[in-house]
C-alpha positions in Angstrom: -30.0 -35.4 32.8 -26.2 -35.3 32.8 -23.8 -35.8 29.9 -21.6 -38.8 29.7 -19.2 -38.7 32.4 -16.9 -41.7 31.1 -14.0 -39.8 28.8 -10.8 -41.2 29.4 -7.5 -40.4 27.6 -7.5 -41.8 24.0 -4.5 -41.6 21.3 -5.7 -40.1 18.3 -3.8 -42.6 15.8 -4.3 -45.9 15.3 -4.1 -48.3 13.2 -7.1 -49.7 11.2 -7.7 -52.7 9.3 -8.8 -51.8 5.7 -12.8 -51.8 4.8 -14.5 -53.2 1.7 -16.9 -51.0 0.6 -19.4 -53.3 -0.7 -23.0 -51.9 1.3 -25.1 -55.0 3.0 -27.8 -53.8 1.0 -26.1 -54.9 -2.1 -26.1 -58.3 -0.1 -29.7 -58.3 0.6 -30.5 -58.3 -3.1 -28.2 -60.6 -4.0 -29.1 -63.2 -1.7 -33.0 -62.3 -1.0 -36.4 -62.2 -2.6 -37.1 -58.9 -4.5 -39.4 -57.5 -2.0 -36.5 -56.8 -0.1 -36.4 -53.6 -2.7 -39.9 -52.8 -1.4 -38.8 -51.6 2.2 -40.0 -54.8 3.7 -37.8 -56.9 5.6 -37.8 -60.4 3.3 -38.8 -64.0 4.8 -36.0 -65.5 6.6 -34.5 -61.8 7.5 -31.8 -62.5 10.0 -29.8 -59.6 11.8 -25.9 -60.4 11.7 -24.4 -61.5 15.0 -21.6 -59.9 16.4 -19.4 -62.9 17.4 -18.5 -62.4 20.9 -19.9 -58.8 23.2 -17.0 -59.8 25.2 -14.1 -59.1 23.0 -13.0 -55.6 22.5 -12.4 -56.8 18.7 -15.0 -57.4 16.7 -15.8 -57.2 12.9 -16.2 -53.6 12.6 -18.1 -52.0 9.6 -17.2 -48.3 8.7 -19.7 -45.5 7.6 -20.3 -45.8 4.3 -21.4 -41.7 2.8 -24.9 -41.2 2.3 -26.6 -38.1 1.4 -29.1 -37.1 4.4 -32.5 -38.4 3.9 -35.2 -36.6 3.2 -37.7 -35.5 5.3 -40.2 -39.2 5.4 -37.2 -41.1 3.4 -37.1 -44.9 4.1 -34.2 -46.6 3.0 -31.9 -49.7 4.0 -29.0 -49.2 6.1 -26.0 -50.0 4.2 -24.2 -52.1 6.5 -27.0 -54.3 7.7 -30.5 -53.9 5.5 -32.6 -52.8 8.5 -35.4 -50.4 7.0 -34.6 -46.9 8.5 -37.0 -44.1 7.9 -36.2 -40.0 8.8 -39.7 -39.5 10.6 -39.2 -35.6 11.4 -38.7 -32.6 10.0 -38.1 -29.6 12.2 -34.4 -28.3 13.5 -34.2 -29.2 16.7 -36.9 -31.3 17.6 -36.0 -34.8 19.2 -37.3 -37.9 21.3 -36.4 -37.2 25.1 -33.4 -39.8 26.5 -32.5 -43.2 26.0 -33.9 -44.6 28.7 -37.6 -43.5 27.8 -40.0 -45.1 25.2 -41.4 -41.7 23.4 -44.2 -43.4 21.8 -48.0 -43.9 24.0 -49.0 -47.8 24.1 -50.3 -48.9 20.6 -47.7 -45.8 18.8 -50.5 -43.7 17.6 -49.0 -41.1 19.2 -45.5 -39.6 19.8 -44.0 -37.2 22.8 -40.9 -35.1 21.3 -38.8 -32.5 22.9 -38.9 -29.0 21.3 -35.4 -27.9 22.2 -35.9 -24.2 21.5 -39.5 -23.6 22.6 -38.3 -25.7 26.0 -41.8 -27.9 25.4 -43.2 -31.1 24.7 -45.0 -31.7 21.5 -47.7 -35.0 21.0 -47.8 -35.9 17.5 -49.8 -38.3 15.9 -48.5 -41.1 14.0 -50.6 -41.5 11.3 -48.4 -39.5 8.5 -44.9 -39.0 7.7 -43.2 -36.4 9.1 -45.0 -36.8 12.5 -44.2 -33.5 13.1 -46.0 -32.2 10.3 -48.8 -29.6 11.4 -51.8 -31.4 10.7 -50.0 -34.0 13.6 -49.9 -32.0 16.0 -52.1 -33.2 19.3 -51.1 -31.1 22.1 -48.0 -28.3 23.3 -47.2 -29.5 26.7 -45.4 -26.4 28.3 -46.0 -26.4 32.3 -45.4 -30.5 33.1 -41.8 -32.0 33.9 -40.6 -35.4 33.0 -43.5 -36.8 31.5 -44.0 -40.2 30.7 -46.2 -42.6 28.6 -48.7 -44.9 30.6 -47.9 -48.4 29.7 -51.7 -49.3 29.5 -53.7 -46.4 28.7 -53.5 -45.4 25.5 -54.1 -41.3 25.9 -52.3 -40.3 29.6 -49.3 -39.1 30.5 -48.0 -39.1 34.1 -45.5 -36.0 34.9 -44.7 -33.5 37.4 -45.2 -30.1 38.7 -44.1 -28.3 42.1 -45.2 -30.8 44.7 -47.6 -32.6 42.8 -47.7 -35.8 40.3 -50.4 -35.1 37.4 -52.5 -37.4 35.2 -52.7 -35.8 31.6 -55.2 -36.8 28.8 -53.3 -36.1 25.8 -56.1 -36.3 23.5 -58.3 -34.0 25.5 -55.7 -32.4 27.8 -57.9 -32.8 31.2 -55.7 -33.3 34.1 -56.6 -35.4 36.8 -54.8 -34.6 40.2 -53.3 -37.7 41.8 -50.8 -36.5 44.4 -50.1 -33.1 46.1 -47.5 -33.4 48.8 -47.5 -30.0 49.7 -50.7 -31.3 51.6 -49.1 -34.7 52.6 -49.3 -35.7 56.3 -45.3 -36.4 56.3 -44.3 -34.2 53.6 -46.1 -30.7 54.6 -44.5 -30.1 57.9 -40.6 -30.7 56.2 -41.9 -28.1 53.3 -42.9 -25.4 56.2 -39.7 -25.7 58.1 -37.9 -25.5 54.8 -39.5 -22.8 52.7 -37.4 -23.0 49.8 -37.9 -26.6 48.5 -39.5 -26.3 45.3 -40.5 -29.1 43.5 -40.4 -32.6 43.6 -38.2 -34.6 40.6 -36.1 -37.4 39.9 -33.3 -35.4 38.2 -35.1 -36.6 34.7 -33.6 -39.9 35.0 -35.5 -41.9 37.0 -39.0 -44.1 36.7 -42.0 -45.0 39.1 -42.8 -48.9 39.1 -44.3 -50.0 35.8 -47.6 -50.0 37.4 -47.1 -46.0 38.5 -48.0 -47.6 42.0 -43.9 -46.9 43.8 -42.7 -43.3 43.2 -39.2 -42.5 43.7 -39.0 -38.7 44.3 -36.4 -35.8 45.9 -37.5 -32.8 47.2 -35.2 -29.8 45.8 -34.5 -26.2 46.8 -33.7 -23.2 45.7 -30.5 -22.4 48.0 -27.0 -23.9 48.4 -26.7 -24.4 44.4 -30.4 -25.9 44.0 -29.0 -29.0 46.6 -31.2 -31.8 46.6 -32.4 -32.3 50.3 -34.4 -35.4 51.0 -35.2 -38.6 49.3 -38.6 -40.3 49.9 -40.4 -43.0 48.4 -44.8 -43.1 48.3 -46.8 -45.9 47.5 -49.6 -44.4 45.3 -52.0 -47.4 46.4 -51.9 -46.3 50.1 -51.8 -43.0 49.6 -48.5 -43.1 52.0 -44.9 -41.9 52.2 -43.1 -45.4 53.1 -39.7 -43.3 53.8 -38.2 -40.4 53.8 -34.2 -40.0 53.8 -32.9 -36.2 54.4 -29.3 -36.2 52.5 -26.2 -34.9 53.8 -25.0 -31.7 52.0 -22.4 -33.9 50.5 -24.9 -36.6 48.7 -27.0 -34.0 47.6 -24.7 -32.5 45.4 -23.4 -35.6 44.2 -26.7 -37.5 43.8 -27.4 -38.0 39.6 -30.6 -39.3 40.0 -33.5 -41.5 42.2 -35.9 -43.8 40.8 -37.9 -47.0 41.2 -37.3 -50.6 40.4 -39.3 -51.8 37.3 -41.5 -53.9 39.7 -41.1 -52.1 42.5 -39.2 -54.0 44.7 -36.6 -51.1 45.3 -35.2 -47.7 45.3 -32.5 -46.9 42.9 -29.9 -43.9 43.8 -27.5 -43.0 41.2 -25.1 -40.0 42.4 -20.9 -40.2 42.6 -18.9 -42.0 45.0 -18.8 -39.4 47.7 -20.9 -39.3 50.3 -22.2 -41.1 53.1 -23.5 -44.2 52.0 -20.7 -46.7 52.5 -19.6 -47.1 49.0 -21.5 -43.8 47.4 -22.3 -44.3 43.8 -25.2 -47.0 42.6 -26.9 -47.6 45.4 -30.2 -50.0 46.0 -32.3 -49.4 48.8 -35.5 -50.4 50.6 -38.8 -48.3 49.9 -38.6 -47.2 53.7 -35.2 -45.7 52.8 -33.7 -47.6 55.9 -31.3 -50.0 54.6 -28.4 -49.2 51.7 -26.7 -51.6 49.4 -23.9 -50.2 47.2 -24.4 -51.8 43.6 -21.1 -50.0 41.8 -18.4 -47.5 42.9 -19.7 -44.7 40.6 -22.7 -43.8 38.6 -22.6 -43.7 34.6 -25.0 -44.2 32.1 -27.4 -46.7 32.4 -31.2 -48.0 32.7 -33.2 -50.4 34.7 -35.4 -53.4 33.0 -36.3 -57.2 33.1 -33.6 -59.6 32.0 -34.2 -62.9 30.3 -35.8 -64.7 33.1 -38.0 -61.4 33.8 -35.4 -60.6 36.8 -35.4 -56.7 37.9 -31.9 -55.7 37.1 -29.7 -52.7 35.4 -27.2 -52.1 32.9 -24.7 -49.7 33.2 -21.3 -48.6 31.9 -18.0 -49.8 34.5 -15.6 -46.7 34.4 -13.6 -48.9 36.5 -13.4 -52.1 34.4 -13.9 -51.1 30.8 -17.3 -52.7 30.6 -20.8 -52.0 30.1 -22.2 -54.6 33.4 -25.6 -56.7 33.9 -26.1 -55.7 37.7 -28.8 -57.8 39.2 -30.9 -55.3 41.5 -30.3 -57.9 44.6 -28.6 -57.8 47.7 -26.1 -60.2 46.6 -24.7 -58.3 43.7 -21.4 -56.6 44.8 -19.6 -53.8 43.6 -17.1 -54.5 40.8 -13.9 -52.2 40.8 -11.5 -54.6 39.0 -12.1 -57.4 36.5 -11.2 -60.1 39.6 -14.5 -58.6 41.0 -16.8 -60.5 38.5 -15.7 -63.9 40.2 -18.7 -65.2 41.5 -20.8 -62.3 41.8 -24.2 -61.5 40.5 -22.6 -59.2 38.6 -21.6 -60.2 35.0 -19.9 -58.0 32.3 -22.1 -57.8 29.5 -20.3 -56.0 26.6 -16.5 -54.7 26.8 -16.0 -51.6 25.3 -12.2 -51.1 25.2 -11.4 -47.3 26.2 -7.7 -48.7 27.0 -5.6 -45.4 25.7 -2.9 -47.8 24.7 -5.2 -50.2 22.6 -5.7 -49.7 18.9 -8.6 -50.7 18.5 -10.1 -48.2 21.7 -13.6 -47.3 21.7 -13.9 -43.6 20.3 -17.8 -42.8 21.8 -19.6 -42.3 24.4 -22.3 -44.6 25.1 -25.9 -45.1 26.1 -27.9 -48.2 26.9 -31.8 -48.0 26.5 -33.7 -51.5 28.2 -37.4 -50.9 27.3 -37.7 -53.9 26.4 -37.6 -57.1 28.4 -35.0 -59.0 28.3 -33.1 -56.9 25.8 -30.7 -54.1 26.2 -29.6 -51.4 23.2 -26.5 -49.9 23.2 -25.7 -46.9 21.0 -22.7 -44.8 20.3 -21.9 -40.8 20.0 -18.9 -39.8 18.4 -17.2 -35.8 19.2 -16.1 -33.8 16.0 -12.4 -35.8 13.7 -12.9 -38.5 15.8 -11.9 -41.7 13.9 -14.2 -44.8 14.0 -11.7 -47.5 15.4 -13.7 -50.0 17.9 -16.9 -52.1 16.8 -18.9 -49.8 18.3 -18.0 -46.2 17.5 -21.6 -45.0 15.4 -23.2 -48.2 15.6 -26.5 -49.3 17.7 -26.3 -52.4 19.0 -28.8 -55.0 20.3 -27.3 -57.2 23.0 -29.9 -60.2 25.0 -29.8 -60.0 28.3 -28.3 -63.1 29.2 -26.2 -63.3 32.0 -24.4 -66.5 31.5 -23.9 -65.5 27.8 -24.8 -62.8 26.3 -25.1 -61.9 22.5 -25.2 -58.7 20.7 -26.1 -58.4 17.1 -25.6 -55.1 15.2 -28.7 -53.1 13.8 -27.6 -49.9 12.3 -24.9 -47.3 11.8 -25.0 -43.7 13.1 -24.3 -40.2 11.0 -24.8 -38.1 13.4 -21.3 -35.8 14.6 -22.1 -35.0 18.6 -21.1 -31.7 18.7 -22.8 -31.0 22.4 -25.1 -33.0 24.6 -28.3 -32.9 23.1 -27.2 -33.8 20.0 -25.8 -37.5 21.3 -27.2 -40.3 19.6 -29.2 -41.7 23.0 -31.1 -44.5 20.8 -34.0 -45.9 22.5 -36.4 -49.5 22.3 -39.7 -49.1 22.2 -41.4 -51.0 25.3 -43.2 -53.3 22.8 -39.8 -53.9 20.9 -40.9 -52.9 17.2 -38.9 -49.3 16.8 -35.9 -48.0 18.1 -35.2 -44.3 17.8 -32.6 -42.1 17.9 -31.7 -38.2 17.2 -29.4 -37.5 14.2 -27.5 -34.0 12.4 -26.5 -36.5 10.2 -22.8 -34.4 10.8 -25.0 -31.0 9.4 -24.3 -27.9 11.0 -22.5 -29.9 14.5 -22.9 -27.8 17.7 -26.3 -26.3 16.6 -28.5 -29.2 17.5 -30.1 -29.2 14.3 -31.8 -32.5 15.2 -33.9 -34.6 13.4 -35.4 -38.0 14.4 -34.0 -41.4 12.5 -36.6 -44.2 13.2 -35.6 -48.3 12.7 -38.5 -50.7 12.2 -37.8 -54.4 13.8 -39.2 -56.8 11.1 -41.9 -59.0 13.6 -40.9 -61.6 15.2 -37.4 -60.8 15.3 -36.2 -62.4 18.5 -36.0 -65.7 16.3 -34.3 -64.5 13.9 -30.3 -64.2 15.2 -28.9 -66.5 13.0 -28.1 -67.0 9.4 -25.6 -67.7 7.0 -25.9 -64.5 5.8 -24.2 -63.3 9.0 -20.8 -65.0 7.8 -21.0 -64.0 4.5 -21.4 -60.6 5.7 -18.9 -60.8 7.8 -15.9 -61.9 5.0 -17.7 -59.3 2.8 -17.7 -56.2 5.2 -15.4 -56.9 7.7 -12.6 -54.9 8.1 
């Protein structure tokens, strides 16, 4: 995975519009039932809108000190009464990226990183922390870039050398279910190349939702650990459909591969060099034939299903100050300017306002998790005395993924202080939409990745519930 690459010049001083530091909690019990004081979200919970994604200026509601939790501590946000809970324990010990769902299909159990062992752990669920000993399923230390199945309860899918590997988390079997070393295409490039290692997708990308389309480079050991080819294998077939050798030049520049969501496409994130027409995002057909530039650069990003259940991506715009809705069609073109989004597939979804000369510039880097369908989350990570300024500086957003108007709506604010990459905020939806997750210091010990997990549990049903007049009241209350 690679660090946000999006850090333009920002002024340190700006000017600020005042906050009230009444907490949204204070709110809740003013305005709800009691059992709002229980930890349950009460009837007729409704999550505040923010008023227009759009607009670079927004209601924005500051931090508001808290002592960190403690270890199984649920407790209301103060800005916006969403039931947060710390969920683990150990220093450095976090959920993988944002673009992954770390919990298996049903969330009985969870896959977290150990940072310092350089494994996976599976927990199980049933007891707060879930990283408590008595949790503890499996220590995965010999499988890369594992993922959850989205139907089977106990198996991973991850890699190792050559091959792709079916792993029973409960019992730990393995199941073989791909070795290219011994594939008809695949085996005679190996031979002639001796130092290719390992198949990966630079820890970014995903097969198809139904593991059937794997998007997959072939990496070796010499010229800097250069990626070398590109292919893509239909698991039903048992075939390679296309195999792409890269010039030295995309190689190195190449971020990441992966598959559409259904499969439709291959997606190639790497930087604008190289010798694809346009370099940067780029879709292509599973035979690795045809190339259709998407955006002049790569930044980060993930694929999902927007509001109609159309395969698309979101990703930040370096170039236009926006976080973009690219449908993953042939008639989405590259947008370098704001003139660009004139009738194009292509819509800006959120603006985030890293203009140096704006006082209200964003003062974060961002990630952007879209687990679930028609939903995207965006959430921030702030560096070490950087002010909070813009809407979105340690907040986790929830924006629909609606391309003729979208809406965001904020969830939660953000304690952590990034003081290096692993310790950014890279929030993440759960595939069934009930959790998001994210890794907090909670600004503890910054630069020592003394991580702990922060877990936010959606009240059900909440896609209907994105309106209210609380959301105005809140807004004169806690607006800055």
């Amino acid at each position: 995975m690679t660090a946000g690459r999006i850090s333009p010049n920002r002024q340190a001083s700006r000017s600020r519009r005042v906050a009230f530091l009444f907490p949204a909690l204070v709110l809740a019990a003013v305005f709800l039932p009691p059992s709002a004081l229980g930890l349950n979200y009460p009837a007729g919970f409704k999550f505040l809108e923010v008023p227009d994604p759009l607009s670079g200026d927004n209601p924005r509601y500051s931090l508001l000190a808290r002592n960190m939790p403690q270890v199984g501590e649920s407790f209301f946000d103060l800005r916006f009464a969403t039931v947060l809970t710390r969920v683990t324990q150990a220093p450095k010990l976090r959920h993988e990226y944002s673009r992954f769902d770390p919990f298996n299909r049903g969330q009985t159990m969870v896959l977290l990183s150990d940072i310092a062992a350089g494994e996976w752990k599976v927990y199980q669920t049933k007891s707060l922390p879930y990283d408590q000993q008595g949790n503890l399923v499996r220590t995965i230390g010999n499988l890369s870039e594992p993922r959850w199945d989205r139907l089977k309860v106990n198996l991973l899918w991850g890699l190792r050398d050559f091959s792709i590997i079916a792993l029973d988390a409960s019992t730990g079997q393995e199941v073989l279910i791909k070795d290219f070393s011994r594939d008809a295409t695949l085996a005679p490039v190996l031979k002639a190349e001796p130092d290719l290692y390992r198949i990966t997708t630079k820890d970014e990308g995903e097969a198809s939702q139904d593991r059937r389309y794997w998007a997959l480079c072939l990496q070796g050991s010499k010229d800097d650990y250069r990626l070398r080819y590109i292919f893509c294998w239909d698991r039903t077939q048992d075939k390679v459909l296309g195999l792409y050798k890269l010039p030295a030049a995309e190689g190195r520049g190449l971020d990441w591969v992966g598959m559409s969501p259904l499969g439709n496409w291959v997606i190639i994130g790497g930087e604008p060099a190289g010798s694809w027409s346009a370099g940067g995002l780029i879709l292509a057909n599973k035979e690795l034939t045809a190339f259709h530039p998407l955006a002049y650069a790569t930044a980060h990003s993930d694929v999902g299903l927007d509001s109609l259940g159309r395969e698309i991506i979101v990703m930040q715009n370096s170039r236009t100050d926006y976080i973009d809705l690219i449908p993953l069609e042939l008639n989405s073109r590259v947008v370098k300017s704001v003139s660009d989004y004139a009738n194009n597939m292509v819509k800006p979804l959120v603006r985030l306002y890293y203009a140096s000369a704006s006082p209200i510039g964003l003062n974060s880097g961002v990630h952007i998790s879209c687990n679930y369908p028609g939903y995207c989350l965006i959430s921030t990570n702030t560096g070490p005395g950087l002010p909070e300024q813009n809407w979105l500086d340690r907040t986790i957003t929830l924006v629909k993924l609606d391309r003729n108007k979208p809406r965001g709506f904020y969830l939660t604010k953000v304690y952590n202080t990034t003081g290096s990459y692993w310790e950014e905020t890279q929030a993440t939806i759960t595939e069934d939409g009930s959790k998001v997750v994210w890794a907090s210091n909670w600004g503890q010990n910054v630069g020592q990745e003394n991580l702990f997990v922060m877990q936010l549990d959606l009240p059900p049903n909440w896609e209907k519930q994105f309106s209210s007049p609380l959301a105005s009241i809140a807004s004169l209350l806690f607006g800055d």
